[in-house]
C-alpha angles and dihedrals in degrees: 000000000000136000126185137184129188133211121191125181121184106217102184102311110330113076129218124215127185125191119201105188125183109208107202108192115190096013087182100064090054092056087043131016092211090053128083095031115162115203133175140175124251121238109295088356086123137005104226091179126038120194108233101184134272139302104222096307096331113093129241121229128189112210099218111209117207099241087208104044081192092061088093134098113274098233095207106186093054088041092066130094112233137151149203125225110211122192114189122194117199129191 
């Protein structure tokens, strides 16, 4: 989510802007703490695709579904809201 003002001022003939912009990342998280969560297996932590043989020469693959989705590791910093605040001048 992003919001942005502008501001312009004319001196003599040469005019002056400034932008101030407010850069919002997970803005679910900020409404609701257990929104937003980001969570992700570690290496080797779950094998999501099994190989079942071949069909004639062309591989077979099994897609393995967690049966938990939760079963993951709650990546915490990536799971917070947080935001920038830009301010651009212009001349």
């Amino acid at each position: 989510m992003s919001v942005t003002q502008e501001f312009s001022v004319k001196v003599g003939k040469v005019r002056h802007a400034m932008s101030v912009r407010l850069d919002m990342f997970n803005f679910t998280n900020f409404i609701d703490k257990n929104a937003g969560r980001q969570y992700f297996f570690n290496f080797d932590q779950a094998q999501v695709l099994s190989f079942e043989g071949f069909t004639g020469t062309t591989p077979r693959y099994r897609f393995n579904q967690p049966a938990n989705y939760r079963v993951g590791v709650l990546s915490d910093p990536a799971s917070r809201w947080n935001g920038q605040m830009t301010i651009r001048y212009s001349f």
